[in-house]
N, C-alpha and C positions, 0 to 999 in steps of 0.2 A: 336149457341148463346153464346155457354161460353168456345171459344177459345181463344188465343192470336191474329189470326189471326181477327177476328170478333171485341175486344178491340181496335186493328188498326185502322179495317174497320169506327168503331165509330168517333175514333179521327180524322180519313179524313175526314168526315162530317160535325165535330165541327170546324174545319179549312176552310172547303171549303164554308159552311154556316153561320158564324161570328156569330153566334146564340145571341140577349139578354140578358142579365140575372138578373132579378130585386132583390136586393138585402134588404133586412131589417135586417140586422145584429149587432152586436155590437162594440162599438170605440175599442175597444184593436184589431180587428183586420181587417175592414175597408181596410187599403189602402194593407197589405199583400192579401186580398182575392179577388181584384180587378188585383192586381199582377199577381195573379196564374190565373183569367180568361181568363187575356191579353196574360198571356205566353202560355195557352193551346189553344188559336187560339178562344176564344169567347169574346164576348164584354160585360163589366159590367156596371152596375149602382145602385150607392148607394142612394136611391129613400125610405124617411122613412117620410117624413111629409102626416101626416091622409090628408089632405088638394087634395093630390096629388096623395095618391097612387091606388087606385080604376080606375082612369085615367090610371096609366103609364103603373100597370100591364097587362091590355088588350093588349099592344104592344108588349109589352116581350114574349118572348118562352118558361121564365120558372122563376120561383120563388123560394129564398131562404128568410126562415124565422129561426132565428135564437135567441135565449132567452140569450145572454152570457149577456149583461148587460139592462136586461129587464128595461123600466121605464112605470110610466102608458100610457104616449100622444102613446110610440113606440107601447105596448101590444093592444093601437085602433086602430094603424095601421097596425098591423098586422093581426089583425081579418077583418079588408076591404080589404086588400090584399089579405087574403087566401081566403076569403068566394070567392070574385071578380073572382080569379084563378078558383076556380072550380065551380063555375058559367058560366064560358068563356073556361071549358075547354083546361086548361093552368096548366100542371105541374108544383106540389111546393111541395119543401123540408122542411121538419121540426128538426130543430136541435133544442132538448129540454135539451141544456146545463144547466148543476148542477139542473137540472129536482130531486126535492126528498131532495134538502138543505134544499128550504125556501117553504114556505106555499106558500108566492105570485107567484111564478113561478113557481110552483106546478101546480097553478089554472090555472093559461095561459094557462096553457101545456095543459091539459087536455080540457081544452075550444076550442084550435085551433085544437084538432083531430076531434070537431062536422063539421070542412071546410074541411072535408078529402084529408088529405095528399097523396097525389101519391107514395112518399119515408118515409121512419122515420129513420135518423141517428144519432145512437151518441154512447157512448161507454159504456160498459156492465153493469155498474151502473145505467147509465141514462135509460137504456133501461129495466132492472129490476123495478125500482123506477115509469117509465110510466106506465108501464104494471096494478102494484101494484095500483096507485092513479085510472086509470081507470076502474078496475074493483073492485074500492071501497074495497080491501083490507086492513088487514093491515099498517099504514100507514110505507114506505118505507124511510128510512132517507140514503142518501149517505154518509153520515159521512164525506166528503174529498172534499167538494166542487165541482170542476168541474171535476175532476182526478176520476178515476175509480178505485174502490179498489175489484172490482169483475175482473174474467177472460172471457173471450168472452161465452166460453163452458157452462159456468154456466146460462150466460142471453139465450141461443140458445131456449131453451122450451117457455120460457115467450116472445121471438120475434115471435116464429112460431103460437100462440096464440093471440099476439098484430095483428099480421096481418093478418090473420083470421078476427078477430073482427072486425078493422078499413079498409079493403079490399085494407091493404097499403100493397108495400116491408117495409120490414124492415131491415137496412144494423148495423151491431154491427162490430166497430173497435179496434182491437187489436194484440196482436203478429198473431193468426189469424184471418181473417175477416170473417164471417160469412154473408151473404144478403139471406133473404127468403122473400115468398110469403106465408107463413104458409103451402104449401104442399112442392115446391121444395127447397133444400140449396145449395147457393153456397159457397165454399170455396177460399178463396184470401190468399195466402201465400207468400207476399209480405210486404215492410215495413221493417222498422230498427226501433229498439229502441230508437235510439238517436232524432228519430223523435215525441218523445215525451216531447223533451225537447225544440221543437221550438212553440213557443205559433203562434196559428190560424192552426197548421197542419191542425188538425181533422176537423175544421171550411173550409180547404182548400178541404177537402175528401168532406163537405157540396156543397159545392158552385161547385164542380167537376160533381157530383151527377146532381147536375140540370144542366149542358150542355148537359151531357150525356142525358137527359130526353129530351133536349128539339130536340132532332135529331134522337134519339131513341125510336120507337113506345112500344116496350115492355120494361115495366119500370123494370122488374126485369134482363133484361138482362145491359141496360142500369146503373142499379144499383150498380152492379157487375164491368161493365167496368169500370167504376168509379174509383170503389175502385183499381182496375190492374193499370190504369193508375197511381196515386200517389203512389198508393207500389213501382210499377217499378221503375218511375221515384226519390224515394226516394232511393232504390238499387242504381242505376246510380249515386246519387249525394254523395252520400256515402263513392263512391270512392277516391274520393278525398277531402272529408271533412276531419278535425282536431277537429271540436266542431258544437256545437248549432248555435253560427253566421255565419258561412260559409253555413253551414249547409241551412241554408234559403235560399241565395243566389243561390247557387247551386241547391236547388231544383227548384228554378225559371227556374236556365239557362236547368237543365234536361228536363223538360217539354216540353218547346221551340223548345228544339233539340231532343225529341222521335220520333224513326223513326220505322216501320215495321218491321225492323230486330232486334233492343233492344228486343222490346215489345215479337216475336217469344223468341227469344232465352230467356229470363229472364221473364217472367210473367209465374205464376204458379198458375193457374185457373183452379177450376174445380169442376165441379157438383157433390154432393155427389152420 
């Protein structure tokens, strides 16, 4: 389950199955995260009006719900989406960006874990800051918006607790990645820094997540591959990037072109 070889086995399935992927995300990062679906071999759809989404997600394979520029019409449709999803037995990801800034997004957050999440991603701040508003702690402020001023190591206790409680993975990104199930961890050591300076990365790690789900029966392993896949493929593009804006580019064209033998030799995966 938490090979290189098995992260492959995944990505052939996501290629060979065009898998859907229903999207409720937010505008800054939209047409990049539809990018990274197309280029990883699955099919997206930016599907966010309440009107329609209850419908669309029955069809999808897997759901990404995502709080970057939460408004209220999106926040009802996200709660019919997710409820819908796991009503229908339909894997959805929960990205509770800058989760712990604002009050109002705070409460979303906390409201769409009652549609229980299959995955919870986001990065060591946000994943401290859910933990904290859920179990009526403390209240958690991030102080930095949507950037993380914590290290992955630190949220590790408060994710294997979150997920326990909400019976989700929980995947924490950073130099390294962490993904549990509150009893097993995996560890992903993959990723560049410079990828932190391309706006929708993390969002892309989101939207990665739910392909991975929707082909992959076990969500903690599919969690994991996930995260291998854009490490790698972020390795790879790395090579020949200069900055930020190539940077994006190139991580599209890596994706595209990860093959069996990158993923063996450069993916560094492994069960604690």
């Amino acid at each position: 389950m938490f090979t290189a070889l098995e992260v492959s086995q995944t990505l052939r399935k996501i290629r060979r199955q065009n898998p859907l992927i229903h999207n409720i995300t937010n505008m800054v990062v939209t047409q990049f995260t539809a990018n990274i679906l197309l280029a990883l071999g699955a099919s997206p759809a930016m599907v966010n009006a309440e009107e329609e989404v209850e419908e669309f997600v029955q069809i999808a394979k897997a759901l990404v719900i995502n709080l970057g520029t939460i408004n209220a019409p999106q926040a009802k449709a996200m709660q019919l989406a997710s409820r819908t999803a796991h009503d229908h037995h339909i894997p959805w990801v929960l990205d509770p960006v800058g989760v712990g800034a604002c009050t109002y997004r705070s409460r979303v957050a906390v409201e769409l874990l009652a549609n229980h999440p299959t995955t919870i991603r986001g990065n060591a701040s946000e994943i401290l800051a859910l933990y904290a508003l859920y179990t009526q702690q403390a209240s958690y402020h991030s102080g930095h918006g949507v950037d993380s001023k914590d290290q992955p190591e630190q949220a590790l206790e408060a994710a294997k607790k979150l997920a326990l409680s909400c019976h989700a993975i929980v995947s924490i990104s950073g130099k390294t990645d962490y993904i549990t199930d509150g009893h097993q961890v995996v560890e992903i050591h993959n990723g560049h820094i410079m990828m932190t300076k391309v706006t929708g990365s993390g969002c892309s790690a989101t939207a990665i997540t739910a392909a991975c789900l929707a082909v992959e029966t076990d969500a903690l392993a599919a969690s994991a591959h996930a995260m291998a896949l854009i490490g790698t493929a972020g390795d790879i593009a790395m090579q020949n990037t200069k900055g930020p804006g190539s940077l994006q580019i190139a991580l599209l064209d890596a994706l595209y072109l990860l093959n069996e033998d990158q993923l063996i030799s450069q993916t560094n995966i492994k069960l604690q």
